[in-house]
N, C-alpha and C positions, 0 to 999 in steps of 0.2 A: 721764423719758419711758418708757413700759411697748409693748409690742407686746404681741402675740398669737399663741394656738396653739390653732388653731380643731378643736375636738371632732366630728368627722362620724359616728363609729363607736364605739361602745368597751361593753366586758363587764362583767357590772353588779354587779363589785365594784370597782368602779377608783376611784379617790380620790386627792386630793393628802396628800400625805405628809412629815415631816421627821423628825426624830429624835425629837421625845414634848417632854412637856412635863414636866420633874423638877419635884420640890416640889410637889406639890398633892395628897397624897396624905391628907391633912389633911382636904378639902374631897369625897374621896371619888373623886379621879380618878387613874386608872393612867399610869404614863407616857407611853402609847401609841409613835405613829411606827412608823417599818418596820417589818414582819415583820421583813425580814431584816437587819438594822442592816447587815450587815460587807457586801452587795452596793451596797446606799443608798452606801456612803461610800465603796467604788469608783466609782462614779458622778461623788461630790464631788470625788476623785482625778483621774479622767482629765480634767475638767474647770476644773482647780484653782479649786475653790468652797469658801468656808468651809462648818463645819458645821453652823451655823443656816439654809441651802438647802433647800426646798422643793422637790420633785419630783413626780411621779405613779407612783404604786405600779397595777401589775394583778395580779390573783391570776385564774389560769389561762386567762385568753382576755385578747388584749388590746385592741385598737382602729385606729381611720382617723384621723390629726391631720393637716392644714394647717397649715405652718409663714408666717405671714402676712409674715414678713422673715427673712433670712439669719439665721442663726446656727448654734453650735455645738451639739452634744448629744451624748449618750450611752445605751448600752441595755445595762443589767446583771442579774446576780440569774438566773431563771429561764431554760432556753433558749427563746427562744420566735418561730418564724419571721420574719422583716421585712424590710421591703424600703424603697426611697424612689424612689420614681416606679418602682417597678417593678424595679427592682435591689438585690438580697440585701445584707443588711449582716450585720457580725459581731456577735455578745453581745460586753460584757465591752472594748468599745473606743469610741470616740469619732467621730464623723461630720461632717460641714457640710451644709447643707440650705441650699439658696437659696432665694428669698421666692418663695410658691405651690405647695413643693414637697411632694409627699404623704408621708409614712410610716404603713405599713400593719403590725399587728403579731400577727400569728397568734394560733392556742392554743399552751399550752406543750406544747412537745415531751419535756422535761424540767425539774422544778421546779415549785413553785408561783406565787411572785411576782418578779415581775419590774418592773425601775426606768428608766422614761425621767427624764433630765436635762436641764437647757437649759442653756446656759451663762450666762445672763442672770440664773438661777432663774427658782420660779415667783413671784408677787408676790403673792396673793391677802392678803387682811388677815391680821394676826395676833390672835389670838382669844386671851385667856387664855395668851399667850407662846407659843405655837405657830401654824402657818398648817396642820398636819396635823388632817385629818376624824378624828376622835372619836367614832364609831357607840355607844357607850352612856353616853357624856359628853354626847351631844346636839350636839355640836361640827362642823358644815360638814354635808355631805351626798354621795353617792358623784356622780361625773362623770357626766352623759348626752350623746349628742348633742344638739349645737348649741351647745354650750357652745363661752364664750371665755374661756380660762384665760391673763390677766394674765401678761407675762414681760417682766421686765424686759433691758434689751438687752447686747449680749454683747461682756465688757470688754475680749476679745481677739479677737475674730474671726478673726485669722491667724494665732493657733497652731499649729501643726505637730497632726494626731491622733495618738493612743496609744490602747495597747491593753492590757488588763493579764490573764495567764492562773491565772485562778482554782484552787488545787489545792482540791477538796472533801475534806472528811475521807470515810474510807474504814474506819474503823475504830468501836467501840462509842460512844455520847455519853458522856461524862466527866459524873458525878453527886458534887454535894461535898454531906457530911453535914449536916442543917440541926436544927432545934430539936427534931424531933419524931422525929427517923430512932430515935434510940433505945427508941421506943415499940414498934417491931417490932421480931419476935424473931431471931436472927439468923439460922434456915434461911432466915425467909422473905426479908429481905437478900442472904439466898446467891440463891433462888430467884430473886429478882428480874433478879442479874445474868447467867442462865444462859438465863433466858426469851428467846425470839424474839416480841418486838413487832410487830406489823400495824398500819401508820398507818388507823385508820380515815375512813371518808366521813363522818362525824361532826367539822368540823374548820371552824375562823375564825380570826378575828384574834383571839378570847377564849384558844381554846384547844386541842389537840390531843387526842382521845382514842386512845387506843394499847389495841389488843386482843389476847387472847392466848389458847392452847389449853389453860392449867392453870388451876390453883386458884387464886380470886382472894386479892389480896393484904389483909390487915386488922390491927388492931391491934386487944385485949383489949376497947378502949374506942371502937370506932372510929366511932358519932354522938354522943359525950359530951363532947368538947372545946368548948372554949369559944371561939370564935372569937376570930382574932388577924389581923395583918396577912399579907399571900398579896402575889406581887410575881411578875413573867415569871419561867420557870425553874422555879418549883415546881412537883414533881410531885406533883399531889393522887389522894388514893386516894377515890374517893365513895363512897357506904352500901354498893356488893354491890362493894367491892372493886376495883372497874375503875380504872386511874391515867388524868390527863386533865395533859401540859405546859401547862403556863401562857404564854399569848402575851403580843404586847405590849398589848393591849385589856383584859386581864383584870381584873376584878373588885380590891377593895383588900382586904378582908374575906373569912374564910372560916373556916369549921370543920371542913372535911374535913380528917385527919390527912395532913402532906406525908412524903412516904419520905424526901425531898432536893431539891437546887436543880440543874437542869443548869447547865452554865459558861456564862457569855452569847458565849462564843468557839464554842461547839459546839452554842447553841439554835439559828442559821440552819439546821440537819440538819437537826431537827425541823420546824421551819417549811417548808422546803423539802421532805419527803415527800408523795410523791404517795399518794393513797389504795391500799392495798396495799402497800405499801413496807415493807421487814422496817426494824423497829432494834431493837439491842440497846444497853445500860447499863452500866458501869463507874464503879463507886465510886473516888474520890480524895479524900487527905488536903486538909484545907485546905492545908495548906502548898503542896500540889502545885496546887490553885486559887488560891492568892495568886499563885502562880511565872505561872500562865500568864494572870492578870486584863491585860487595855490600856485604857488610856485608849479614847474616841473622838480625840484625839488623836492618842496615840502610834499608832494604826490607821491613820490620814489619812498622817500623814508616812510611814509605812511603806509606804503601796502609793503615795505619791508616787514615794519610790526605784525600788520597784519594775516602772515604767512602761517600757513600751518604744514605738516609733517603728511605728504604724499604718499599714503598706503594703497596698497591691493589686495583684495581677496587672493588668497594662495591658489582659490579653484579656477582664477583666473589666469595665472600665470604657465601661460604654455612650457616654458623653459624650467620648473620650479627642481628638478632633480640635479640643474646644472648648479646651483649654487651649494656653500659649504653652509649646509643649514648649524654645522658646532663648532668651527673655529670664527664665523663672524656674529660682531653685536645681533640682535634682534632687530632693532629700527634696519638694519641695512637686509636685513631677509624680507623683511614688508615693502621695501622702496623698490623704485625702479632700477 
């Protein structure tokens, strides 16, 4: 039996989302699913959801949903203001929403996209192995109002909340050398790493374009390659030299010469840059990108650990007289 979460609002990139669909790349289609994979599966963490879960991605405004019956959820990935009936919640932690109740989810303050979770999941059908929107696979269509987005019901409802504290890298992106890095020559390798990048307004789920105040970057032969397979993480150099990261939408085929692969540990930076946003590049041995690869897995169990106990200031809690502050534990007076 499925319930509902009823669409009143929402910005008009927003789509349901899950992790991509591997193997199909045969047939011409990229893995897709989250931008940001490692917020997505915080989400699946605070929630303990396996990681075939279904959610709703917004990239930079978010939305009004009606929660049509109780249950759990969560709000990861970008900062981006929200409330439920009217009362602020936290990114990056876990909630309860009673049946009727509204949550309202600003623009981002910080980041680009950002992940509501249910704890039920979302249900919609699975298409070609995945229930994630597909925008140049042809695959679903972004969310509008009035929409009623299928959720199936929620297997714990009295779980305790959690809250999990994101460290963002703060340092250059980690680039590992790919098939084509040797085609350029090594100042301009050096160059590369030395450049200060500007996430440009030029940016989707295909791909990032990153701008810069030097000489653009090229290789001897640089429209002459013969196209070959392109995969998230590659950074392609196009005809005048401008590099564009590779999302998770992108294209399976290409010809433009790639510099390198960013670590899929360190492509959320990229995907999370706001337009203007400086990043810089740092080259690593393979070795040192095999050392730091995770499963989606070994990620899930990791910020499972990681989890701590979701409290609120009681002077926060608008509702705080409705609860039975003497017949229940303590931990559940402080949760959501």
């Amino acid at each position: 039996m499925t319930t509902g979460l009823v669409v009143e609002r929402v910005g008009p990139a927003a789509s349901v989302q899950d992790l991509g669909r591997p193997g199909w790349l045969e047939v011409g289609l990229s893995r897709g699913g989250a931008a940001d994979r490692s917020a997505f599966i915080e989400g699946l963490a605070l929630l303990d959801l396996p990681l075939g879960t279904a959610g709703i991605e917004m990239a930079e405004l978010g939305g009004r949903f009606r929660f049509e019956a109780s249950m759990r959820f969560a709000l990861t990935g970008a900062a981006m203001r929200a409330t439920l009936d009217g009362e602020r919640l936290d990114v990056g932690a876990s909630h309860f929403a009673a049946a009727g109740a509204v949550l309202d989810v600003g623009a981002a303050e910080r980041g680009v996209y950002a992940y509501l979770q249910v704890a039920g999941g979302i249900a919609t059908p699975v298409v070609s192995g995945g229930r994630g929107v597909h925008g140049i696979g042809g695959l679903g269509r972004l969310l509008r109002a009035g929409d009623m987005v299928p959720v199936a019901p929620d297997p714990a409802p009295d779980a305790p909340p959690t809250r999990l504290d994101r460290q963002a890298g703060t340092g250059p992106v980690r680039l590992m050398p790919g098939p084509q890095t040797g085609l350029f020559a090594r100042d301009m390798l050096k160059s590369f790493e030395e450049a200060v990048f500007v996430r440009s307004p030029r940016a989707n789920r295909q791909g990032v374009r990153l701008d810069h105040e030097g000489a653009p970057f090229s290789t001897r032969a640089q429209l002459s390659h013969a196209s070959d397979f392109i995969a998230e993480g590659d950074v392609q150099m196009t005809g005048d030299g401008t590099p564009y990261v590779l999302l998770a939408e992108c294209q399976t085929m290409g010809g433009y010469p790639r510099i390198g692969t960013v670590l899929p540990a360190d492509l959320p930076s990229v995907a999370q840059a706001r337009a203007g946003e400086e990043l810089r590049f740092r080259f690593v041995s393979v070795d040192e990108a095999e050392a730091a690869w995770q499963s989606d897995e070994e990620v899930l169990a990791s910020l499972k650990q990681a989890r701590t106990p979701h409290t609120r200031d009681p002077r926060d809690v608008a509702d705080l007289l409705t609860y039975d502050l003497i017949g229940r534990p303590p931990e559940d007076v402080a949760g959501d």
